[in-house]
C-alpha positions in Angstrom: -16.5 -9.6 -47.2 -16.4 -5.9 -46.8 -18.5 -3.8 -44.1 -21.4 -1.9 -45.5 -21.2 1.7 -44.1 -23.8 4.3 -43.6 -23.6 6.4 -47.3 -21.8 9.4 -45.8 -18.4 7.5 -45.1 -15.8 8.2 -46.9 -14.0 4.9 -48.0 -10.5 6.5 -48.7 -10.3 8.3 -45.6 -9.1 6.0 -42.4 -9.6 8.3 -39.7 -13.5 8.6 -40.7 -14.1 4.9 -41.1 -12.3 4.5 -37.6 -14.5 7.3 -35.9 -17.7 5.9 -38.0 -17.1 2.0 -37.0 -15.7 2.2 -33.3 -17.6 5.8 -32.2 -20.2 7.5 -34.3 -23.5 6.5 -33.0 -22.6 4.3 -30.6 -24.4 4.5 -26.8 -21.7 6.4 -24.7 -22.0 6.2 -21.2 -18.4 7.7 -19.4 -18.6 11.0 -18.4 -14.8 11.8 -19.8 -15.9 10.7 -23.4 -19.4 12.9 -23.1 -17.5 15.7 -22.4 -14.9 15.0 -24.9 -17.3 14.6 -27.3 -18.9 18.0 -26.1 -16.0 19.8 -26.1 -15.6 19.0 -30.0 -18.9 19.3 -31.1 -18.9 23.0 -30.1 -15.8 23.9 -31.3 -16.9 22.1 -34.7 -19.8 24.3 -35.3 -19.8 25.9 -38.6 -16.7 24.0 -39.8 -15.8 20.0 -40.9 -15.8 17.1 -38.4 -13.1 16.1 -40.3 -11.3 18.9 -39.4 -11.6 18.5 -35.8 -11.2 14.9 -36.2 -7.7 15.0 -37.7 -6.6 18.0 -34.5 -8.0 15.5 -31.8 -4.7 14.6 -30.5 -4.1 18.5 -30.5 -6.9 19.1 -28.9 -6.2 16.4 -26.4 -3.1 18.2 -25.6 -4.2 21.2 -25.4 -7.1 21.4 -23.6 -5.4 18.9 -20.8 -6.8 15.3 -21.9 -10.3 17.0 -21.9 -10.1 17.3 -18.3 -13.4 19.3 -17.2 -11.9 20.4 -14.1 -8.4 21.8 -15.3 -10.3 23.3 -18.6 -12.9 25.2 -16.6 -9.7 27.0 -14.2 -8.2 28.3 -17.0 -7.7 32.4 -17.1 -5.8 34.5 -19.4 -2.7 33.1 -19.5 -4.3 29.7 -20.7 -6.4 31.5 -23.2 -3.3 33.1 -24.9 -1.6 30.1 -25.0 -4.2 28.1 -27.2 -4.8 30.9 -29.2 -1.5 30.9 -30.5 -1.8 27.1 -31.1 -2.1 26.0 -34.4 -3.1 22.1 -33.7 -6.4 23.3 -32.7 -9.3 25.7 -33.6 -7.7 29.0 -32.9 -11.3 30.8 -32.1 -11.6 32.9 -28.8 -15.1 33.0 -28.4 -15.0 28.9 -28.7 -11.9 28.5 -26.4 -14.0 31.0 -23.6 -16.9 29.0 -24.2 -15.3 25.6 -23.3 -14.1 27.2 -20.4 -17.6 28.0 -19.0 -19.3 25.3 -20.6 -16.7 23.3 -18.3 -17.7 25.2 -15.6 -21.8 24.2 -16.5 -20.2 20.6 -17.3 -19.5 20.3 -14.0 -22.4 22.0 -12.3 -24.7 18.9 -14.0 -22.8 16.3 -12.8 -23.0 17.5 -9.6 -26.9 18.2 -9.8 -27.4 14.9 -11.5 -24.9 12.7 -10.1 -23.0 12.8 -13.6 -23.5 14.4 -16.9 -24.3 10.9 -18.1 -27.4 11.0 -15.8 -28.4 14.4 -17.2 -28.1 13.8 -21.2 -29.9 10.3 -21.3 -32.6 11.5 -19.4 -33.9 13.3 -21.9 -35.0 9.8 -23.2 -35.3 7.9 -19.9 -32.0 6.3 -21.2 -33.1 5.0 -24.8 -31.6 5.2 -28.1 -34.2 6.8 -30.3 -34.0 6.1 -34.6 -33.6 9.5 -36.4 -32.8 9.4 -40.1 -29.1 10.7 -41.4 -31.1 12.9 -43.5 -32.7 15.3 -40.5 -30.3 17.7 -38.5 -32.1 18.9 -35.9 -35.8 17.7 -34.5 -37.9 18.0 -31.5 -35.7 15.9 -28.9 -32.5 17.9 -29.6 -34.5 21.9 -29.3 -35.5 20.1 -26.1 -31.9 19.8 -25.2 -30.4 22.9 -26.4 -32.7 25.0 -24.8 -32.2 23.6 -21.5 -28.3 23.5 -22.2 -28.8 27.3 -22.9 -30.8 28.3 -20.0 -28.3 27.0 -18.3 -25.8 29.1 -19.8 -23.7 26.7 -22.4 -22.4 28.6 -25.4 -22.8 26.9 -28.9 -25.6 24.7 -27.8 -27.8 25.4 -30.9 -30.2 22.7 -32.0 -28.2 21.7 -34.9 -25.2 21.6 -33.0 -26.9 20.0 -30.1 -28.5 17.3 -32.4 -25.1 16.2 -33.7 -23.7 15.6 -30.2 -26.6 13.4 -29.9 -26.1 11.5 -33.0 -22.3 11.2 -31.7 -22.8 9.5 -28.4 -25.9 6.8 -30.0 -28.7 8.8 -28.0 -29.9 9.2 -31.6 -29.2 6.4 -34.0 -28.9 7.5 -37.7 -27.1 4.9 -38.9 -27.8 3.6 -42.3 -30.6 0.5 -42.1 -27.6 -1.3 -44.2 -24.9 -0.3 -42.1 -23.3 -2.8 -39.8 -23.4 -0.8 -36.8 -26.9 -0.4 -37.2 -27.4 -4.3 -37.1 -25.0 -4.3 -34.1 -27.3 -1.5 -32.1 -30.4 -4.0 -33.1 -29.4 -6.7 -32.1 -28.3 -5.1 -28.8 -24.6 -6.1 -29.3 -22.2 -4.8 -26.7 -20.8 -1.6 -28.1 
């Protein structure tokens, strides 16, 4: 019997349903993966998640296995190098902001004892239910004007919101989708 999917997945396109069945939605707790995830979401702003899912690996590379500590000393010579790097967004402004957002990245995990700490308390550690259909709402303005008071580039709302939607703090799976049953039955994800 084949999975049901939340309506957005494209069938024909592996590395979505990979990223929709094993990632997309799912509670993330590691503070590496959070600020993977982080790291991608603002370079993604105003282009495709697909695009930034098929220059992972690149980005991987690139930005030094999304280490928060190695990205945030980077100086010139750094930011010359991945601008002439055609496996990843070539976009200044984004490549200095994950540099300082790094820099901020690191900054919460020390005031919060980790970054995990600091994101799920904005819901005392709960999964909320948002529908696909809403890009932005009350909990993720919350967020990104705390991220930007802070002083993290490309933390809008909308931007913000899909972060949370990536690392299951907001659950907008499909009712029908078999990751949504997983998340409520409280299956280990």
């Amino acid at each position: 019997m084949e999975k049901k999917r939340c309506r957005w997945v494209p069938e024909d396109d592996p590395v979505y349903l990979k990223y929709h069945d094993e990632e997309w939605g799912r509670p993330l707790h590691d503070d590496g993966k959070l600020y993977e995830m982080l790291l991608l979401e603002f370079f993604q702003a105003g282009l495709s998640w697909r695009l930034l899912l098929s220059k992972r690996e690149n980005f991987r590379k690139a930005f030094d296995g999304f280490d928060p500590a190695k990205v945030a000393a980077y100086g010139e010579e750094k930011v010359a190098s991945l601008m002439s790097d055609t496996g990843i967004v070539r976009n200044k402004a984004k490549i200095l902001a994950a540099i300082s957002n790094s820099k901020l990245f690191l900054d919460l995990q020390k005031e919060f004892g980790s970054f995990d700490a600091y994101i799920w308390h904005f819901t005392k550690g709960k999964t909320i239910r948002e529908d696909i259909t809403v890009t932005l709402d009350a909990l993720s303005d919350e967020v990104s004007k705390d991220l930007k008071k802070r002083g993290l580039r490309f933390a809008g709302t909308v931007t913000v919101f899909s972060y949370l939607q990536a690392i299951g703090i907001i659950n907008s799976h499909d009712p029908g989708c078999f990751v949504f049953a997983e998340l409520e039955r409280g299956a280990e994800v």
